[in-house]
C-alpha positions in Angstrom: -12.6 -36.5 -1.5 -9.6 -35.3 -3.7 -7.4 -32.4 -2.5 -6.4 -30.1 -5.2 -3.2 -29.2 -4.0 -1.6 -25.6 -4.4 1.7 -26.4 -6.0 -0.3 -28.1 -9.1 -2.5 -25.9 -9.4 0.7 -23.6 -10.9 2.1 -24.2 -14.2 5.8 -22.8 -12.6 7.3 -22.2 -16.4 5.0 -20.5 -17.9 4.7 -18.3 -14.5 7.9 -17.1 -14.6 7.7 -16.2 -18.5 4.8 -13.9 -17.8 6.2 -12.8 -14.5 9.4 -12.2 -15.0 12.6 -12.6 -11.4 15.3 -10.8 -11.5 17.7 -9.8 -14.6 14.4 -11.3 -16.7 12.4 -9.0 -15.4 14.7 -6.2 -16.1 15.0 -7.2 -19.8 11.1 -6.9 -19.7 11.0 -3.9 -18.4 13.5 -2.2 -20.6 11.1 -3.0 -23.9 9.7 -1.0 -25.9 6.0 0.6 -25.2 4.8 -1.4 -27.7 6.1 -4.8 -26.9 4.8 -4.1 -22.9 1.4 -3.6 -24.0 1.1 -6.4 -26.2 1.8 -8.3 -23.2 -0.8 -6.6 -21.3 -3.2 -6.9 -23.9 -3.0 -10.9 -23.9 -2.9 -11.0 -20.5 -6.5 -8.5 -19.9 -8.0 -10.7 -22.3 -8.2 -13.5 -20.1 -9.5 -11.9 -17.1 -12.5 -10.0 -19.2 -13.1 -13.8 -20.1 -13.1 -15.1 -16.9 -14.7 -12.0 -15.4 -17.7 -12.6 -17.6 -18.0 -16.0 -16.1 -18.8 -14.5 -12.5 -22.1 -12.4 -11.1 -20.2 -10.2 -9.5 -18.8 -9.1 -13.3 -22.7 -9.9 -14.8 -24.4 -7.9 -12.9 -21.5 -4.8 -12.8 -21.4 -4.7 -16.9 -25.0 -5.7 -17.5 -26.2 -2.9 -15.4 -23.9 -0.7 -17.5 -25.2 -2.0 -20.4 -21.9 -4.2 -21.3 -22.2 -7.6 -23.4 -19.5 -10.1 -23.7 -18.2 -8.6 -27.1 -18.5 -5.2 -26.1 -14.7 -5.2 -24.7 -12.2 -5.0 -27.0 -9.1 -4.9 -25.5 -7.7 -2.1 -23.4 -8.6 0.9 -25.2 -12.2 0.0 -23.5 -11.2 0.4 -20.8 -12.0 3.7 -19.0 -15.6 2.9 -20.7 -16.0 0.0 -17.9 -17.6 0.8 -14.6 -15.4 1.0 -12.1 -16.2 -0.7 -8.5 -14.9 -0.6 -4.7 -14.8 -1.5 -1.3 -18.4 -1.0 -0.9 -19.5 -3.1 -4.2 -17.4 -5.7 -2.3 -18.9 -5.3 1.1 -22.3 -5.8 -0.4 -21.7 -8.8 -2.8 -20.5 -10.2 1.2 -23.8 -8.9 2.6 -26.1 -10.2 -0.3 -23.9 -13.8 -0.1 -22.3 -14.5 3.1 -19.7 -15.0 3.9 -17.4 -14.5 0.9 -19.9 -12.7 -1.8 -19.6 -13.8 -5.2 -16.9 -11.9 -6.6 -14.8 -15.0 -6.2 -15.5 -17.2 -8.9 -15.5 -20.4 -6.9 -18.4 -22.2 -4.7 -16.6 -22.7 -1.5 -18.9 -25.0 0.0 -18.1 -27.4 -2.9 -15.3 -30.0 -1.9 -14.1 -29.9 -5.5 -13.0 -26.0 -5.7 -9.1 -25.0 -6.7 -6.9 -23.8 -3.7 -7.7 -20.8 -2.4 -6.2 -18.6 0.7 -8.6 -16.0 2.5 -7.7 -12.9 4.3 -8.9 -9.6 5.1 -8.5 -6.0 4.7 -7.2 -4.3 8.2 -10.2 -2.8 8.6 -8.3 0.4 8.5 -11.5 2.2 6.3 -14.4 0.4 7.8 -15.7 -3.7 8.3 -12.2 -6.0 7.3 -13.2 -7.2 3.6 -12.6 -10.4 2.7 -9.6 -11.1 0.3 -9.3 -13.8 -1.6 -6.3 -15.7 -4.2 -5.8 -18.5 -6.1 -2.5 -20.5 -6.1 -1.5 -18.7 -9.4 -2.4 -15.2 -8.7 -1.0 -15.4 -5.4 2.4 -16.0 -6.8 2.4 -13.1 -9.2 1.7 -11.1 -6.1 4.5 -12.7 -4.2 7.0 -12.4 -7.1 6.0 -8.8 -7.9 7.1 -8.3 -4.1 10.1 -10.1 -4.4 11.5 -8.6 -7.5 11.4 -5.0 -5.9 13.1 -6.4 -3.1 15.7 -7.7 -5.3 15.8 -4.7 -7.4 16.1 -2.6 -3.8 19.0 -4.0 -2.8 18.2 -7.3 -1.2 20.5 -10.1 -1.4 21.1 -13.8 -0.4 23.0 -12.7 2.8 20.3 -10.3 4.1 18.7 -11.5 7.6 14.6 -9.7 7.0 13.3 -8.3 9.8 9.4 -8.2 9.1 7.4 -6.1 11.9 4.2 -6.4 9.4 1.0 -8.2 10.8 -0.5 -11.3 10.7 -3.4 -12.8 11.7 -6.3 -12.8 9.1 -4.7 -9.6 7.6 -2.9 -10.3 4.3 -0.2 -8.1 4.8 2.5 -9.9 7.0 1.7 -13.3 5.2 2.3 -12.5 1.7 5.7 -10.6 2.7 7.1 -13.7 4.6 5.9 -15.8 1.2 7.2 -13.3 -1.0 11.2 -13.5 0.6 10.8 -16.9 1.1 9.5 -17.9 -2.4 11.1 -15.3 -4.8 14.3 -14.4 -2.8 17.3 -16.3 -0.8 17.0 -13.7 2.1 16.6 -15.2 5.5 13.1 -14.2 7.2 12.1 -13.4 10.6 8.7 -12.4 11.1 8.1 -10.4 14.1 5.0 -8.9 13.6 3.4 -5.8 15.1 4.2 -4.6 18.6 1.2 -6.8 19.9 2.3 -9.8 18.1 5.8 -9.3 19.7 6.8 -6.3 22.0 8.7 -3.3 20.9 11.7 -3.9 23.0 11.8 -7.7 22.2 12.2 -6.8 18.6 15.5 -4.9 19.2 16.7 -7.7 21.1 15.7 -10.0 17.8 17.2 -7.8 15.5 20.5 -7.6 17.5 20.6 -11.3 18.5 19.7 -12.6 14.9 21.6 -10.1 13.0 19.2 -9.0 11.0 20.1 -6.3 7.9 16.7 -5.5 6.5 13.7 -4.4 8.1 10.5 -4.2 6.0 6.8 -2.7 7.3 5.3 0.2 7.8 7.5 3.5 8.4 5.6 4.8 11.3 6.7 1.7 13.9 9.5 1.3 11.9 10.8 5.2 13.7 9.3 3.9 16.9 11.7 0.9 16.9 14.4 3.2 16.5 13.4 5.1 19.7 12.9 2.1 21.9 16.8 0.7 21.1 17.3 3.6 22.7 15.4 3.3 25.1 16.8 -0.2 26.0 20.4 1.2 26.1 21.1 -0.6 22.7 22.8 1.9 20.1 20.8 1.7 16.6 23.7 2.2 14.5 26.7 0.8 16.2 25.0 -2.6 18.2 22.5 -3.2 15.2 23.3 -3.7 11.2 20.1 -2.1 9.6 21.2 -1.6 5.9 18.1 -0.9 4.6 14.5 -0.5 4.9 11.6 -1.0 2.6 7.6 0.0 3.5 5.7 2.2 3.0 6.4 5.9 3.1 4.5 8.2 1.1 5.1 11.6 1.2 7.1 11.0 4.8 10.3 12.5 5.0 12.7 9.4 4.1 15.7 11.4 5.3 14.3 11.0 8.8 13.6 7.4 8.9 17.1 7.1 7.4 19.0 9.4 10.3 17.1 7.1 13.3 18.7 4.4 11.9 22.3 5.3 10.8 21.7 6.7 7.3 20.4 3.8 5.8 18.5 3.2 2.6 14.9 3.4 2.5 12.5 2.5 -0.3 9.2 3.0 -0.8 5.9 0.6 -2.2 2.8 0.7 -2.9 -0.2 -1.8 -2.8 -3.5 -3.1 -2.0 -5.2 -6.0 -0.2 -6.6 -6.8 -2.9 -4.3 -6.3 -5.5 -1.8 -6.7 -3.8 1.7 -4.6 -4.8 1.3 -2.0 -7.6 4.7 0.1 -7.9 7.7 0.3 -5.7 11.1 2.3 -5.6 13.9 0.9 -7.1 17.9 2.1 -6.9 17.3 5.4 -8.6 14.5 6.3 -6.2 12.8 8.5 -8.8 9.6 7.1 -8.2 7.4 4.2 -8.1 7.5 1.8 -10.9 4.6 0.1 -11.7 4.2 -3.6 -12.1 2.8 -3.6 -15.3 3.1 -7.3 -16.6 0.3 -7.8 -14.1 -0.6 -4.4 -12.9 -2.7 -1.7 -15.6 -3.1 1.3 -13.8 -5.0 4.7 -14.5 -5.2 7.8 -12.8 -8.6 9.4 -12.1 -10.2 12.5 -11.2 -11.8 11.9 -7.6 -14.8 13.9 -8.0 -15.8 12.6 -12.1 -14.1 9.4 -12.5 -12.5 10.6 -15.9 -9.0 9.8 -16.2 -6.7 12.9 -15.6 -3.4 14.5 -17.6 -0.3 13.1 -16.9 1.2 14.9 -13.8 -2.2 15.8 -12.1 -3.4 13.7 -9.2 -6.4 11.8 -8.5 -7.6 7.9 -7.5 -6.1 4.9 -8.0 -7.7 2.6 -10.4 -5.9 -0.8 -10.8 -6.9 -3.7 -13.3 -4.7 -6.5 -12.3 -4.3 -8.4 -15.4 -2.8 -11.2 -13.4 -5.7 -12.6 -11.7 -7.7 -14.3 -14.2 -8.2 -17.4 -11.7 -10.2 -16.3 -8.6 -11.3 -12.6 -7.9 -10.7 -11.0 -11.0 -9.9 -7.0 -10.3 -10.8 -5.0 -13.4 -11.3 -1.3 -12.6 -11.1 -1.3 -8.9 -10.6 1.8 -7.4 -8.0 2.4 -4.5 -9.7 5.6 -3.3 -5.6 6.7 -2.7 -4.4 9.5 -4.4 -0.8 9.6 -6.3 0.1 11.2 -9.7 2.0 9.7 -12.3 5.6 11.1 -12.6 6.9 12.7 -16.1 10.2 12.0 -17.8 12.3 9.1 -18.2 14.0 6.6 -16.4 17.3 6.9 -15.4 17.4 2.5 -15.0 16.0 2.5 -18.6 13.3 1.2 -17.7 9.9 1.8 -19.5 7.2 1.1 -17.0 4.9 4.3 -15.9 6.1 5.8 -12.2 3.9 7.6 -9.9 4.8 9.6 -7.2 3.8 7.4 -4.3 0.7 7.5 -1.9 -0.2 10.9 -1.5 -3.8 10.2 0.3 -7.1 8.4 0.3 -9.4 10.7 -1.1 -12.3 9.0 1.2 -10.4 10.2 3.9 -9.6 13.7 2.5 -11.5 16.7 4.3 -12.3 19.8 2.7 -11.9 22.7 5.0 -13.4 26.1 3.8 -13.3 25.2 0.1 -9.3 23.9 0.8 -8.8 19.8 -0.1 -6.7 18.4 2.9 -5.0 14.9 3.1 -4.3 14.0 6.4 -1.8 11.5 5.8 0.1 14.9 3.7 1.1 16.3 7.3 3.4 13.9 8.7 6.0 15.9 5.9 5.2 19.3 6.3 5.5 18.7 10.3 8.9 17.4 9.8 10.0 20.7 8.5 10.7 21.6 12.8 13.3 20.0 14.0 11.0 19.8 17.3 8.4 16.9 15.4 8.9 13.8 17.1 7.0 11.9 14.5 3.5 11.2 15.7 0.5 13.2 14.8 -3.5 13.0 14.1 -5.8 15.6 12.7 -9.3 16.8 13.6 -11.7 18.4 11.5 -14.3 20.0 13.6 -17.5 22.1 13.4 -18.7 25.3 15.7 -22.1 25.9 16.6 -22.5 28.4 13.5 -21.5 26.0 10.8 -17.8 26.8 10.3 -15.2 24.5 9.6 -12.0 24.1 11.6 -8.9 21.8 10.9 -6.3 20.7 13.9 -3.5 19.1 13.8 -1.9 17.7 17.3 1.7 16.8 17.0 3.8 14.9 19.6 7.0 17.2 19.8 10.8 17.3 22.0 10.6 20.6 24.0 8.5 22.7 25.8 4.7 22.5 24.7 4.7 26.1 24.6 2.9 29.3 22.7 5.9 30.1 20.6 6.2 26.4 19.2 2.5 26.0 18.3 2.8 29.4 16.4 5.6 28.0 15.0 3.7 24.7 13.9 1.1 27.1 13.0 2.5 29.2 10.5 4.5 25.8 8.9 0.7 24.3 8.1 -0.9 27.7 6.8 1.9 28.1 4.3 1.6 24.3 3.2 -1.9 24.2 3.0 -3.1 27.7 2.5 -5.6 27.9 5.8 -4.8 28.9 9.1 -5.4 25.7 11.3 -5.5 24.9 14.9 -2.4 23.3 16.7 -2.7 21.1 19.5 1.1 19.8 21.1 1.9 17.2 23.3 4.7 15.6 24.7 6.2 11.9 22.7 4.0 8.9 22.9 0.9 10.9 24.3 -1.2 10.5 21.2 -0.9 6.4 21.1 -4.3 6.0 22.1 -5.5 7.7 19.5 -3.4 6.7 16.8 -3.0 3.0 17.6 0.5 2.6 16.3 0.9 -0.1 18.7 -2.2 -2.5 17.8 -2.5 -1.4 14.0 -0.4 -1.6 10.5 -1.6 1.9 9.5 -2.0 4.4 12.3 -5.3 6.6 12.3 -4.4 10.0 11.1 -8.2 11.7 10.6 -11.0 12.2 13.3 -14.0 13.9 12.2 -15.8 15.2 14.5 -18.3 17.3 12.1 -21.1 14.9 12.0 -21.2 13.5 15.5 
C-alpha cells in the first residue's frame, strides 16, 4: 500500500501566499476592504465546490432547497442554512464513527492524511474533529502569527498547560510554536497530565517566559508557587500570557503574576482559531484570509447591527480539503467592535467571548451568561477567582439564579450582601449568594481534570 505522506500533501509556497507569517501578514492585513475580500471570495469558492462534493453538504443545501449554482459568492451567504454540534453528532450517529461530513472514506487505504481529535466534551458527547494536512496548517499558522503579533519571539521558552490526549487543543498549540514560530516549547498539560506544583518547578527550572492556556489554571498556578514557597515574580520570568479570557478581568491575571502582559483568543475545535488580541489590545482581530465570520441573533438566526451581540457563525474559507465549515455556528456570543484600528489594520474585531448562548439561562425574563460573572465578582477585592452558578426552581414554578463564589475572609452575612448587591446591579435581578472558602468548589468546577471549568448547573428540570 502507498502512504500519502503529510508534508506532500502541502504545496508550502502557495501556503504561505494565501496565509500569510509575520510582516506578510501584516501587509495583508493593512489592505484595503476591497482587496481582503477578493481574497475571501476566491478562497469561499473552493470550499462551496468541494462542499458540494460531500453528503453532509447534499443533504444540508438540498433540504434547503440549494443547487450547485445557487451560490454565488459571499453575498449568499446568510441565505445558506447554517448547522452545529448536533448536525455533527448525528452525521456520527447515522455513520459511525466519523459521519460523513469529512469528505474522505477512511476505511479506504488510499485516503490523504488526516489527524482526528475531539471536542472536550465540555457541551455534551466529545465530537469528532477532523483536518487535512493543508487545513491543519492554516490553523497552526493563524495561531502562530498572533503569537508573533503578541509579543512572542525566538528567545521565549512556552510554557503550555493546555491538554492533550484526543482533545485538539494542546496539540495544535505545541504544532503551531513549533511550526510557525522559533519559540522553544514545553508542554505540560493540565494539572492531571502533570501536577500543579511540578509545573512551577518546570517553569522555574526551564526558564520559561510565556505561558499559554486557559486563564482559570493559569491564576491557580499562580497560587500554588506560592504555595510551594517559590515567589511568582522574583524566582519565575513570566513575561506574558496568552489564552483565553473573555470578559475576565485581565488586570487580575496580570497582578498574580508580576504585571505581565495578557492577551486574549478566540477559537473552535473545529475551526480552530478565529480572532485574537494583538499589541493594541483593542479587540480581537479576526483571521479573515481563512476565517468569514457573521454575527447572529440567537433566537432568529438573522445577522445583527454592528455593535449588538449574538452567535458566532464561522465559514472557514480555508478548509476546502477535508471537513469543509460553511455556516457553522459557535453557539458563543461576542459582538463585533466599532471604529478603527489603531495597528492600521483592516480586519473586523469583536469583543471576545462573552458566552454560549446554549448555556445562557433566562431568569424571570432576564438573559444570564454564566461565564459573564467571573468579571462582575472581581469587582470585591474578597473574590478569590473560582465560582459556579445555579439556576434553580421552587415548588411554585419560580425561577431563582445563585452564584457560589470561593472568597479570602470570613464567609459571613455582610460579604454575601455585599456579593449580592454587586450581581443585582450587573444583572438587574436579585440572586442568591452562596460563599465558600478557596478551593472548595473544585469538585464541582473541575478546574483540575478539564480545559474549561463548568460554570452552569441547572437544576430546573431534574
Amino acid at each position: 500500500m502507498k502512504h500519502n505522506l503529510y508534508h506532500d500533501a502541502i504545496d508550502w509556497e502557495a501556503l504561505q501566499r494565501e496565509h500569510p507569517v509575520g510582516d506578510a501578514f501584516i501587509a495583508f492585513a493593512r489592505q484595503s476592504r476591497d482587496e481582503i475580500r477578493a481574497h475571501q471570495e476566491r478562497l469561499f469558492a473552493r470550499c462551496v465546490a468541494r462542499a458540494w462534493q460531500i453528503p453532509f453538504y447534499q443533504r444540508l443545501w438540498g433540504n434547503a432547497g440549494i443547487e450547485p449554482g445557487d451560490i454565488k459568492g459571499l453575498e449568499t451567504l446568510p441565505s445558506l442554512p447554517m448547522f452545529d454540534k448536533s448536525d455533527i453528532m448525528a452525521s456520527i450517529d447515522a455513520k459511525p464513527p466519523f459521519g460523513d461530513f469529512g469528505g474522505i472514506d477512511l476505511a479506504s487505504g488510499d485516503h490523504p492524511p488526516v489527524i482526528i481529535h475531539t471536542t472536550s466534551g465540555t457541551t455534551g458527547n466529545p465530537q469528532v474533529l477532523m483536518f487535512g494536512a493543508k487545513s491543519r496548517e492554516v490553523q497552526n499558522i493563524m495561531l502562530g502569527r498572533i503569537y508573533q503579533l503578541q509579543g512572542l519571539r525566538p528567545d521565549d521558552i512556552v510554557h503550555s498547560v493546555y491538554g492533550h490526549g484526543m482533545i485538539n487543543g494542546g496539540h495544535y498549540v505545541r504544532e503551531a510554536v513549533t511550526h510557525w514560530t522559533n519559540a522553544v516549547f514545553l508542554s505540560a498539560g493540565t494539572g492531571i497530565e502533570t501536577r500543579s506544583a511540578r509545573q512551577v518547578e518546570i517553569m522555574r527550572d526551564f526558564g520559561a517566559t510565556v505561558i499559554v492556556g486557559f486563564a482559570d489554571y493559569i491564576k491557580k498556578l499562580a497560587k500554588v508557587a506560592v504555595e510551594q514557597g517559590i515567589d511568582p515574580v522574583k524566582d519565575l520570568k513570566i513575561r506574558m500570557i496568552s489564552g483565553h479570557l473573555g470578559r475576565e478581568d485581565k488586570t487580575t491575571l496580570s497582578d498574580a503574576w508580576g504585571g505581565v502582559d495578557c492577551y486574549d483568543w478566540y477559537g473552535v475545535g473545529d475551526t480552530g482559531i478565529i480572532a485574537g488580541e494583538g499589541p493594541d489590545r483593542d479587540g480581537l482581530y479576526v483571521m479573515e484570509d481563512a476565517q468569514v465570520m457573521e454575527v447572529c441573533d440567537i433566537e432568529n438566526g438573522q445577522p445583527v447591527p454592528e455593535g449588538e451581540s449574538g452567535d458566532i457563525v464561522c465559514t472557514s474559507i480555508h478548509k476546502d480539503d477535508v471537513y469543509p465549515i460553511i455556516r457553522f455556528n459557535t453557539h458563543d456570543v461576542t459582538q463585533v467592535k466599532k471604529g478603527t484600528s489603531s495597528l492600521g489594520l483592516n480586519l473586523t474585531r469583536i469583543e471576545g467571548f462573552l458566552g454560549r448562548s446554549d448555556n445562557m439561562v433566562k431568569i424571570r425574563g432576564i438573559n444570564i451568561f454564566p461565564q459573564a460573572m467571573g468579571p462582575i465578582l472581581e469587582e470585591d477585592a474578597s473574590f478569590a477567582g473560582e465560582f459556579i452558578c445555579k439556576a434553580t426552581r421552587d415548588a411554585n414554578g419560580r425561577d431563582d439564579f445563585i452564584v457560589c463564589a470561593e472568597i479570602n475572609g470570613a464567609l459571613d452575612t455582610a460579604t454575601a450582601e455585599r456579593f449580592r448587591a454587586i450581581l443585582k446591579k450587573a444583572i438587574g435581578i436579585d440572586c442568591g449568594v452562596e460563599l465558600a472558602k478557596p478551593g472548595e468548589l473544585a469538585p464541582l468546577t473541575q478546574t483540575e481534570v478539564r480545559q474549561k471549568p463548568i460554570r452552569l448547573i441547572d437544576e430546573r428540570f431534574k
